[in-house]
ROPALO-201758 format. One line per field, with one value per residue (C-alpha): z, y, x; residue number from 0. Coordinates in steps of 0.2 Angstrom, whole numbers, padded with zeros to 4 digits. Each point is the difference from the previous one (the first is absolute). Last residue first. Example, Ala and Ser with C-alpha at 12.3 -4.5 7.8 and 13.67 -1.06 7.14 Angstrom:
2
z [0036 | 0003]
y [-0005 | -0017]
x [0068 | -0006]
pos [1 | 0]
//
This chain:
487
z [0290 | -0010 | -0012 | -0014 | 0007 | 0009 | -0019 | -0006 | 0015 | 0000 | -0020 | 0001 | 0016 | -0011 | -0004 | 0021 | 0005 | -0012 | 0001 | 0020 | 0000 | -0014 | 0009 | 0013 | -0015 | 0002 | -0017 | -0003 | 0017 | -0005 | 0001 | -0011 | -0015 | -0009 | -0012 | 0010 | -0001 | -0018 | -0006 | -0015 | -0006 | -0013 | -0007 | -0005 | -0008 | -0002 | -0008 | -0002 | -0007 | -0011 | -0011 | -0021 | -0006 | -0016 | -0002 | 0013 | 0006 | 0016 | 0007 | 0008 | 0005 | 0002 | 0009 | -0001 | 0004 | 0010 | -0012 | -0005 | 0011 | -0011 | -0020 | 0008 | 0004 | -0016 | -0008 | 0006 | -0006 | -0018 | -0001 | 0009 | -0013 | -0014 | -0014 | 0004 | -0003 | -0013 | 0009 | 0005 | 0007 | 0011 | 0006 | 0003 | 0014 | 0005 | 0007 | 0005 | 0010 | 0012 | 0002 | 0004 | 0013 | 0008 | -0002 | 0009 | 0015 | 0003 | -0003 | -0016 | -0001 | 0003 | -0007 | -0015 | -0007 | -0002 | -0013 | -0008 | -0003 | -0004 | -0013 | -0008 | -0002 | -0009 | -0009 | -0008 | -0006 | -0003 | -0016 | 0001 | -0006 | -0004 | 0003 | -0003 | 0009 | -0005 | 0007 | -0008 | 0010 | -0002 | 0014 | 0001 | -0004 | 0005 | -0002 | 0005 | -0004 | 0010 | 0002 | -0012 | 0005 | -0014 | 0000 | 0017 | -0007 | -0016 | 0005 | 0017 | -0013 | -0009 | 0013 | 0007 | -0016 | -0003 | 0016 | -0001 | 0010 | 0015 | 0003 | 0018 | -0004 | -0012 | 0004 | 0001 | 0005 | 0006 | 0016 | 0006 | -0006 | -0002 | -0004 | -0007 | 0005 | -0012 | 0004 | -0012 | 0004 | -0009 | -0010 | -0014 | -0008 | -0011 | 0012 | 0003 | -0016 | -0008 | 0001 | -0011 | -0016 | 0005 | -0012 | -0003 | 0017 | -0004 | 0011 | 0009 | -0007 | 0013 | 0000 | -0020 | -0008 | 0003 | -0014 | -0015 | 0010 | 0011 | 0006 | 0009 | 0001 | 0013 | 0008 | -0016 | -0011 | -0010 | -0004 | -0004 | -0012 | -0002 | -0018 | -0005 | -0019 | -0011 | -0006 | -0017 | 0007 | -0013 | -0011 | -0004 | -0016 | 0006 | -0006 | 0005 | 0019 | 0000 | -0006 | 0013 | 0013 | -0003 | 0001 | 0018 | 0006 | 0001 | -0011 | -0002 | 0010 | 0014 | 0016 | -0007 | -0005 | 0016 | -0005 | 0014 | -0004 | 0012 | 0011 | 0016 | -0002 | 0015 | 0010 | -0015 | -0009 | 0014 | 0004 | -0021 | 0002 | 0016 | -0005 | -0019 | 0009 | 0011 | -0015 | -0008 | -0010 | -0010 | 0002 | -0016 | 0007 | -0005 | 0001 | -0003 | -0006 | -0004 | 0000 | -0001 | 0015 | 0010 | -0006 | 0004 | 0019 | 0001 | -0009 | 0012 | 0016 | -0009 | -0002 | 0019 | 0006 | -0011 | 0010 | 0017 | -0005 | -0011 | 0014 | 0015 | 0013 | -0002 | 0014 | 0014 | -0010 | -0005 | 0008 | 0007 | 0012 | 0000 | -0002 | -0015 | -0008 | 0003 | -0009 | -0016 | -0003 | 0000 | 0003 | -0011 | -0015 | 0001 | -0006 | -0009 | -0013 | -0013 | -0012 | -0017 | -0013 | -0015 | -0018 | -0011 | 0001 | -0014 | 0003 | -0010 | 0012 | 0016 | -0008 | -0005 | 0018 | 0010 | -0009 | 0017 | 0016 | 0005 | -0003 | 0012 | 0014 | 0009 | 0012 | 0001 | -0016 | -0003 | -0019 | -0006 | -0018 | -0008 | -0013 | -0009 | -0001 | -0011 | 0013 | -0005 | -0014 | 0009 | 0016 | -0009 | -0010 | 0016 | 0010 | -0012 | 0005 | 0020 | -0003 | -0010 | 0011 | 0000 | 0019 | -0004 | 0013 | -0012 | 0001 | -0012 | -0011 | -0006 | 0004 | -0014 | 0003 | 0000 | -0020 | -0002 | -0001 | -0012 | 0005 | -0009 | 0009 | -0011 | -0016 | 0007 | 0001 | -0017 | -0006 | 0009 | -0008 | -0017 | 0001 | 0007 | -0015 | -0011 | 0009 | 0001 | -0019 | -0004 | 0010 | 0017 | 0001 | 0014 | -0001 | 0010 | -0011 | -0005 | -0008 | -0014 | -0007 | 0005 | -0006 | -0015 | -0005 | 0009 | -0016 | -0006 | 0012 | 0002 | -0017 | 0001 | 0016 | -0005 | -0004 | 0019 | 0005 | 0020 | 0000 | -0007 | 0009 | 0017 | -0007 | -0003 | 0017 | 0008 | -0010 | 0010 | 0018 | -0011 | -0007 | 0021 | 0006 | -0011 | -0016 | 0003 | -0014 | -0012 | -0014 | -0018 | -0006 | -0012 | 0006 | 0010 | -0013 | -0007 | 0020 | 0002 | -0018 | 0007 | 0017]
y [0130 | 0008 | 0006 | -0005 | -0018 | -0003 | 0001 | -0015 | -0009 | 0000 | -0004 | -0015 | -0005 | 0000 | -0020 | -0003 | 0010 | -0005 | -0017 | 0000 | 0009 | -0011 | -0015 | 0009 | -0003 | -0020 | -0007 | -0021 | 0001 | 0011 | 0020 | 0004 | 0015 | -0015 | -0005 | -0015 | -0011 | 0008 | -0008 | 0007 | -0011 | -0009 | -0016 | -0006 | 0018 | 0012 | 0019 | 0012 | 0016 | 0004 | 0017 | 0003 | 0014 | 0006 | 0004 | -0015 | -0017 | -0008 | -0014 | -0015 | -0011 | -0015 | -0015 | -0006 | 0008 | -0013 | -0005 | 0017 | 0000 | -0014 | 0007 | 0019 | -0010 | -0011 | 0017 | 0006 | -0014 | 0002 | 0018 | -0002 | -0013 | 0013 | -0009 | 0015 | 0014 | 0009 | 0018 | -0001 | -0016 | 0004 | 0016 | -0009 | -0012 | 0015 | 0010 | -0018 | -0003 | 0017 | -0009 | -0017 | 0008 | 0010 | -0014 | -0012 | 0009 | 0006 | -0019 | -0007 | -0008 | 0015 | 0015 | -0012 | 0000 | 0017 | 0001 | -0016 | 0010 | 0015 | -0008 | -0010 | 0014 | 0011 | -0016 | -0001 | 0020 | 0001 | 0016 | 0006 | 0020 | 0004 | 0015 | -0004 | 0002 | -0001 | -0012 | -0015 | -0009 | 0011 | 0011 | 0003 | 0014 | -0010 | 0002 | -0013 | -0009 | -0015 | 0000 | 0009 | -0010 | -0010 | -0004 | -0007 | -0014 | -0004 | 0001 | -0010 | -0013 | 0000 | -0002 | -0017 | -0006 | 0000 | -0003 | -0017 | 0003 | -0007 | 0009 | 0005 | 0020 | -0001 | -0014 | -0008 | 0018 | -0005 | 0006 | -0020 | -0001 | 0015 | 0002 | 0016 | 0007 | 0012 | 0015 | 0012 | 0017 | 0010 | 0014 | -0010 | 0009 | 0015 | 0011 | -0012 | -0002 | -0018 | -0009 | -0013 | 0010 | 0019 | 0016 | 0004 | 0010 | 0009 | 0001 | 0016 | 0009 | 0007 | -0015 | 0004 | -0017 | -0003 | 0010 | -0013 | -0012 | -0014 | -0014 | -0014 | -0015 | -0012 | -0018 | -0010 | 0008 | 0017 | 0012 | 0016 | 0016 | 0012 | 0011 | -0019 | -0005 | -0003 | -0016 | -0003 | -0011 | 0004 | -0016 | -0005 | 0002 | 0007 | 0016 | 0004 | -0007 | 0013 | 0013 | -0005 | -0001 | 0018 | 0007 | -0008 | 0006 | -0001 | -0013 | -0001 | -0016 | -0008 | 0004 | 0000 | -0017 | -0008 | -0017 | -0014 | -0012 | -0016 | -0009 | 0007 | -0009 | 0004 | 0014 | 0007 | 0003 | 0005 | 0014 | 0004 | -0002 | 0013 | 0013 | 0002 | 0002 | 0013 | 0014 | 0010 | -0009 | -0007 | -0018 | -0010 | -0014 | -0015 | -0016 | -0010 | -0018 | -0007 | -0019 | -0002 | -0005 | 0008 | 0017 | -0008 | 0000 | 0018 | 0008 | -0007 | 0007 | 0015 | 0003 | -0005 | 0009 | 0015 | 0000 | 0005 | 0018 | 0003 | -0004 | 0008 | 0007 | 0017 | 0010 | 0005 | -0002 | -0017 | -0011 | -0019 | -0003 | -0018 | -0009 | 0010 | -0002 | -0018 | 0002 | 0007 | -0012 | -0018 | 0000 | 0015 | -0004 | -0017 | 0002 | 0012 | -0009 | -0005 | -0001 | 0007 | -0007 | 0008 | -0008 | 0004 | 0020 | 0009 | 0014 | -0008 | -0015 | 0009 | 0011 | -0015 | -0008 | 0015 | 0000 | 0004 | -0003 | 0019 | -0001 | -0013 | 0010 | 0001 | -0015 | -0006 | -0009 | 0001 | 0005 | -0009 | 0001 | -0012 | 0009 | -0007 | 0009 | 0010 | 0013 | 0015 | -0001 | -0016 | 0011 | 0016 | -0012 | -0003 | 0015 | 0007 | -0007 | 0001 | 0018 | 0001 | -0009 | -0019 | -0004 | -0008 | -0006 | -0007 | -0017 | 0000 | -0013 | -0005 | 0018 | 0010 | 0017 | 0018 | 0001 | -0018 | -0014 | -0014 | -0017 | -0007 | -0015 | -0013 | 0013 | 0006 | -0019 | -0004 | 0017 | -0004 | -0016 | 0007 | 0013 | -0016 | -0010 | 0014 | 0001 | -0019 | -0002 | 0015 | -0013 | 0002 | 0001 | 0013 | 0010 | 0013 | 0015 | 0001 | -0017 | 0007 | -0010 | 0014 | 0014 | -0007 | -0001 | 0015 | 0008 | -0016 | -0006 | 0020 | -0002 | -0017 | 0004 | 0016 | -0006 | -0005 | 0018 | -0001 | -0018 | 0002 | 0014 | -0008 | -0015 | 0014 | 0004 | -0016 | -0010 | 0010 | -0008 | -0018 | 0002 | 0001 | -0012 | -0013 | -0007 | -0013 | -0015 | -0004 | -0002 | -0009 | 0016 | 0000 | 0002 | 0013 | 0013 | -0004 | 0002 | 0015 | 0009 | -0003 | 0010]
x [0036 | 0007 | -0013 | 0010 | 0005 | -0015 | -0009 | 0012 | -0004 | -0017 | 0000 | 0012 | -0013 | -0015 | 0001 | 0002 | -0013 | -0012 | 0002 | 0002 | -0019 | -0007 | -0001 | -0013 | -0014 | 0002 | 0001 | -0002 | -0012 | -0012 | -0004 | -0014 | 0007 | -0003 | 0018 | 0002 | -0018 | 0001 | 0014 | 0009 | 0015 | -0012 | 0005 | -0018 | -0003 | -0010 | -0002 | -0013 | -0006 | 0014 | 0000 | 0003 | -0002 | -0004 | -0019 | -0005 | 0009 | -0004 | 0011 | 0000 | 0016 | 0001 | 0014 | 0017 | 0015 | 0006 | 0016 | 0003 | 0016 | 0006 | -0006 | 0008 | 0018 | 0003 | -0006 | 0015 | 0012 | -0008 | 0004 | 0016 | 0005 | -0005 | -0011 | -0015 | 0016 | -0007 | 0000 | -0017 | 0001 | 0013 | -0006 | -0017 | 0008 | 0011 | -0014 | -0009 | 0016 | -0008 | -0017 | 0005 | 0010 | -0014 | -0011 | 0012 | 0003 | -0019 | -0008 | -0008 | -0017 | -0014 | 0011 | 0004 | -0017 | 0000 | 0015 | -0007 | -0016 | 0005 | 0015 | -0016 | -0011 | 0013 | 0007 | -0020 | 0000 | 0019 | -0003 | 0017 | 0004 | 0018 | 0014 | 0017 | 0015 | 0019 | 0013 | 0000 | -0010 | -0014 | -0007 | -0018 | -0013 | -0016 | -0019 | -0011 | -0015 | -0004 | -0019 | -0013 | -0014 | -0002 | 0017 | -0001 | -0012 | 0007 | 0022 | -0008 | -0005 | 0016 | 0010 | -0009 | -0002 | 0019 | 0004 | -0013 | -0014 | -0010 | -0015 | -0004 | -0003 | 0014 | 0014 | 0017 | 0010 | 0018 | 0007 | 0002 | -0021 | -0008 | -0020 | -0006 | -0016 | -0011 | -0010 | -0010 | -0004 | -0015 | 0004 | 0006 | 0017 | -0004 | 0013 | 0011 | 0005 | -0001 | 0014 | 0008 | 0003 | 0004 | 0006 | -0018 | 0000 | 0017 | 0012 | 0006 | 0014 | 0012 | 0013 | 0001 | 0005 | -0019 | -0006 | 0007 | 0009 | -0004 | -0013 | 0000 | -0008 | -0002 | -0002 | -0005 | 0011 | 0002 | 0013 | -0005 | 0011 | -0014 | -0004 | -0007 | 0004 | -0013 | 0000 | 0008 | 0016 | 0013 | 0001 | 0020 | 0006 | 0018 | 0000 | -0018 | 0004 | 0017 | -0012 | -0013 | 0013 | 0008 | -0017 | -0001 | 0016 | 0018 | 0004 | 0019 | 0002 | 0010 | -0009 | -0015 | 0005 | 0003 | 0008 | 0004 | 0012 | -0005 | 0014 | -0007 | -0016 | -0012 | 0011 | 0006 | -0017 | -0009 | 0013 | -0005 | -0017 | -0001 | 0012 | -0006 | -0020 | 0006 | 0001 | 0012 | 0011 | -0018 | -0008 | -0001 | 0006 | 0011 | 0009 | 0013 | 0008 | -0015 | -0003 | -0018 | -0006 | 0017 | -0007 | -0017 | 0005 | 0010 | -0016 | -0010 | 0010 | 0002 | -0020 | -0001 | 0012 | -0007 | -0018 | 0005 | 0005 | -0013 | -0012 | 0012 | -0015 | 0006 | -0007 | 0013 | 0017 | -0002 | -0013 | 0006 | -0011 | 0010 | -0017 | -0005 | 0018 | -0002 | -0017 | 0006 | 0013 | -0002 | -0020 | -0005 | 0012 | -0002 | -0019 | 0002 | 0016 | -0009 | 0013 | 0001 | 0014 | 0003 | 0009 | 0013 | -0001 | 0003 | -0013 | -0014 | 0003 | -0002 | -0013 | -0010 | 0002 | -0006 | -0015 | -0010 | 0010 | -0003 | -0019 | -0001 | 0006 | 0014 | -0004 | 0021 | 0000 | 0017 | 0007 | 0015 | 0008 | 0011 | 0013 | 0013 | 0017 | 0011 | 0005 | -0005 | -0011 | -0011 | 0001 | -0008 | -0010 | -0009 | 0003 | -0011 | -0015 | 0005 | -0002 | -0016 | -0011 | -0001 | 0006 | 0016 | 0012 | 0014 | 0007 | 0018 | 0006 | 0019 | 0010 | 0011 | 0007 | -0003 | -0007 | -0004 | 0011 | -0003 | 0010 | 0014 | 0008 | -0002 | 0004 | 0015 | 0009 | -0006 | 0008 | 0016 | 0001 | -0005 | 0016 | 0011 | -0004 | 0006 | 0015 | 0003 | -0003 | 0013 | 0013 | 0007 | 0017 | 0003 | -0016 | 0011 | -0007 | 0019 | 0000 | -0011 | -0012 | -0015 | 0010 | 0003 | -0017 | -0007 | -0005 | -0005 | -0011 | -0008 | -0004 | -0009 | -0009 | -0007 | -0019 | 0002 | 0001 | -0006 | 0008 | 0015 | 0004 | -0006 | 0012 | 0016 | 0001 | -0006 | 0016 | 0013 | -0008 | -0002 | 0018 | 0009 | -0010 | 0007 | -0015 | -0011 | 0008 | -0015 | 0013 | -0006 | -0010 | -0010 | -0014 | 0006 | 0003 | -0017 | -0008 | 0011 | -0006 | -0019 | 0004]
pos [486 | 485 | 484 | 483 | 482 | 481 | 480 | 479 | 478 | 477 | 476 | 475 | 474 | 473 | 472 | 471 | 470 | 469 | 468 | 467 | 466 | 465 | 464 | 463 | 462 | 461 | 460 | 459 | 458 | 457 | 456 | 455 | 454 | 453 | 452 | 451 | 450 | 449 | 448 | 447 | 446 | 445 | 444 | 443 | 442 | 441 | 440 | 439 | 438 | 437 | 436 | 435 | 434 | 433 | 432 | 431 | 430 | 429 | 428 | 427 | 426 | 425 | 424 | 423 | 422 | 421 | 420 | 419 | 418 | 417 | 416 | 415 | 414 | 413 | 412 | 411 | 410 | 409 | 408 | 407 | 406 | 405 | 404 | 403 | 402 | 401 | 400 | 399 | 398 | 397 | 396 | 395 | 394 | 393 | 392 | 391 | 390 | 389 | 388 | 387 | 386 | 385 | 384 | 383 | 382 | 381 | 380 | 379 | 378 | 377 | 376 | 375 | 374 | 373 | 372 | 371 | 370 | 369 | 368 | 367 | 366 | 365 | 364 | 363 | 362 | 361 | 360 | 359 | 358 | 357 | 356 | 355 | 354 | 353 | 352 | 351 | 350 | 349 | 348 | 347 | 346 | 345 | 344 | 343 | 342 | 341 | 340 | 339 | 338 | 337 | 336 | 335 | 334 | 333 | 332 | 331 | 330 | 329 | 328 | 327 | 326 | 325 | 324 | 323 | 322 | 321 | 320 | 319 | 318 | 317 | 316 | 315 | 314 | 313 | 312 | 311 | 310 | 309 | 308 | 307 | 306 | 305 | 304 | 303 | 302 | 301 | 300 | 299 | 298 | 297 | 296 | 295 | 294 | 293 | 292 | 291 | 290 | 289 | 288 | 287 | 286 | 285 | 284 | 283 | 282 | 281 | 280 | 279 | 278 | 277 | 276 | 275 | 274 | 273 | 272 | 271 | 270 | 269 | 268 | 267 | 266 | 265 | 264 | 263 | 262 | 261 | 260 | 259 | 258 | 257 | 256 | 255 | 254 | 253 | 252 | 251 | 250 | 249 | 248 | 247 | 246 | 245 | 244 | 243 | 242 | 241 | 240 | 239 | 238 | 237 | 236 | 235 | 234 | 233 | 232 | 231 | 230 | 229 | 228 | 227 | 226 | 225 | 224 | 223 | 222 | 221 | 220 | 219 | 218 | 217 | 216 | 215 | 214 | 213 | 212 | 211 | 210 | 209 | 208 | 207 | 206 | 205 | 204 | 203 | 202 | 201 | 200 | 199 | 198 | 197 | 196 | 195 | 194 | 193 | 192 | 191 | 190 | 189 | 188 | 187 | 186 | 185 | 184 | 183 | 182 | 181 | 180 | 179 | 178 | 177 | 176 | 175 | 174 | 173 | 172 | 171 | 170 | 169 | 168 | 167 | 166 | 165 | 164 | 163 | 162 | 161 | 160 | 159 | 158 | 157 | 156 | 155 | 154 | 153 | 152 | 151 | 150 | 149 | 148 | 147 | 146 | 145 | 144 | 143 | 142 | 141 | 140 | 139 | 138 | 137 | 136 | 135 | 134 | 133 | 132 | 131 | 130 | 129 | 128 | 127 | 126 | 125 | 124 | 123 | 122 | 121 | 120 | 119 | 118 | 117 | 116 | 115 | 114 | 113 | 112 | 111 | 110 | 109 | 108 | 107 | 106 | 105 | 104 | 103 | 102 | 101 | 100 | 99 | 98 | 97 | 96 | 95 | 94 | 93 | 92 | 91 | 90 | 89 | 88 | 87 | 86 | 85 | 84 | 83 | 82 | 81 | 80 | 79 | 78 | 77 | 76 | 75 | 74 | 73 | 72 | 71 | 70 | 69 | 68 | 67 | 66 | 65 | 64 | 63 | 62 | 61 | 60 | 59 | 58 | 57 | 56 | 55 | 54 | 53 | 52 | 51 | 50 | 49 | 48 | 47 | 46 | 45 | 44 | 43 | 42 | 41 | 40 | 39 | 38 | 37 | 36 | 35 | 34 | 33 | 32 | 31 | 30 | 29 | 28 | 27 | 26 | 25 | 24 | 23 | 22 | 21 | 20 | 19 | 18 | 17 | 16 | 15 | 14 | 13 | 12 | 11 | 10 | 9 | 8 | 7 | 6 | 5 | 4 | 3 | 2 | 1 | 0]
//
């Protein structure tokens, strides 16, 4: 507005104008400024307008009008901020994994809603080879910078193994390993939102899937005041040409690695496959579809056995050597993968309502959940394994559906960490072509006693005890049948 600043120059008022001449002034100032070169014309065509009393200027002077124009135009220009295409936020944390999807996403949000972009990938023992170059893509996509944690290490101890102490299994085989990891990714992201100052964050997940339901739940109960942004949910790309073109358009590198006919995500606990053949429940899989297991069927022909150590229902140790849960998983993942342990073949039910057919590889979880699961029959009593057992249902029914930040959640595994105060002890187990079987099992807290459980009479259990017993607990059933004999 060069033709304001001369006009004002020379002004000898600096009077802000009435409320009622600002509000008129906005029409013809966003004239003025879309078409400054017009500024003189329109001046004079609206001349008299602008002096007249009937605009309600009351007495003020051509010099008040014109400084009331600039003052509105200062006022805008403080407060101007560029909004994207649905909206305006400050900085947004994105999960970002480096493939194709979470590539675009990255202009996509910058387009969209005119923000800056930090993206956030956890180390959660995918693989080396999944981590490589992530940084250049980041950046070449528009991001402003990545941040990778390391994040095993907690993710085994705070999350994996509480579910292994609760028994938690979903629907009969699932052992929850994508399921337990997106706490822990949003629990992150929520902490370097606040690092950096964003105002939102975001996942590449589709409106299909679990994965949407689990960071998002996270997301509210972590850091309620976040924007969260699910662009698959927003967006006009609908597949993975779509994607490339929308990657072209915008300069961003299309990832050049050849893309995987399965859909698998990867941690230190799991992977899972699906897609391509298995989205037919009647297909088997195919042999060179698995990673961490080797098929039963070329598997040693020789046994092996390993013992695990458990402390408090937690696992400390691998044939008496003390690992940290990282370690620990990972080298149960080498040994039972050798052997073709933990594969298994599922067709489950999604949160949101339709099923889905995958195939998990859990080769050290598998021992692990055998293990604790045995070790238990020595240390806990009747009553409380059989209510330990049914909570455990609703234990990995929580954690499936994204509520790990759930207050009954958290007051549950208040309850499995105290009646797993005693379950210490070893179990031994023998692994071969597939299965896995336990030898033995001890413990210093051991319910069994074998001065009792001898078939020898003795003086804790006298054989004639069980006559009133038997009598007395069968009596509903002695009753019940004099009632239709009619006796």
């Amino acid at each position: 507005m060069a033709q304001l600043n001369a006009i004002l120059t020379h002004s000898f008022l600096s009077t802000a104008p009435s409320t009622h001449a600002r509000d008129q002034l906005v029409v013809h100032h966003r004239f003025c400024k879309a078409n400054p070169s017009s500024f003189k014309e329109f001046y004079k065509k609206n001349k008299n307008k602008l002096m007249s009393p009937r605009t309600c200027f009351g007495a003020a002077s051509k010099h008040q009008v014109i400084n009331a124009v600039l003052y509105q135009d200062v006022e805008k220009s403080e407060t101007k901020k560029v909004d994207g295409l649905r909206g305006k936020l400050n900085k947004v944390v994105l999960a970002y994994s480096g493939g194709l999807d979470t590539s675009v996403v990255v202009p996509w949000l910058r387009e969209n809603y005119g923000c800056d972009v930090v993206c956030f990938t956890a180390d959660l023992g995918q693989g080396a080879s999944e981590l490589e170059g992530l940084e250049e893509k980041a950046k070449a996509s528009g991001a402003s910078q990545l941040v990778v944690k390391d994040l095993k290490e907690e993710f085994v101890r705070d999350y994996v193994f509480p579910c292994l102490r609760a028994g938690a299994v979903y629907e009969r085989k699932y052992l929850l390993g994508t399921a337990i990891a997106r706490p822990v990714i949003a629990k992150a992201m929520v902490d370097i939102a606040k690092e950096v100052g964003a105002d939102a964050v975001s996942h590449g997940c589709t409106g299909k899937g679990n994965d949407q339901v689990r960071f998002e739940l996270s997301f509210f109960a972590l850091n309620p005041k976040l924007n969260v942004v699910a662009p698959w949910r927003e967006w006009d790309i609908s597949g993975r040409e779509d994607a490339i073109e929308y990657a072209k358009k915008h300069n961003v590198p299309v990832p050049v690695t050849k893309k995987s006919i399965y859909s698998r995500d990867r941690n230190l606990w799991h992977i899972t496959h699906e897609g391509d053949v298995l989205e037919d429940p009647a297909n088997e899989p195919k042999k060179d579809m698995y990673m961490l297991t080797a098929d039963p069927e070329d598997a040693p022909n020789q046994p092996e056995y390993v013992e695990v150590g458990f402390e408090s229902g937690i696992p400390v140790s691998v044939n008496g050597k003390r690992l940290s849960p990282g370690n620990l998983v990972a080298e149960l993942n080498e040994i039972g993968g050798r052997h073709g342990i933990g594969r298994v073949d599922l067709v489950e039910d999604r949160i949101v309502g339709l099923k889905s057919r995958g195939v998990y590889e859990t080769p050290g979880g598998t021992i692990l959940f055998t293990a604790a699961r045995d070790l238990e029959t020595l240390t806990l009593d009747r009553e409380t394994l059989q209510l330990k057992d049914s909570l455990a249902l609703k234990y990995a029914e929580l954690v499936y559906a994204g509520r790990w930040f759930d207050p009954l959640r958290e007051s549950m595994d208040a309850f499995m960490e105290n009646i797993s105060k005693t379950t210490t002890g070893s179990v031994y187990l023998k692994l071969y072509k597939g299965s896995v079987s336990v030898r033995g099992r001890k413990s210093p807290y051991s319910l069994y006693r074998e001065d009792i459980s001898s078939f020898e009479s003795g003086e804790i259990y006298n054989h004639a005890d069980a006559v009133g017993f038997i009598r007395l607990y069968g009596l509903p059933l002695k009753i019940r049948a004099m009632m239709e004999q009619g006796i």
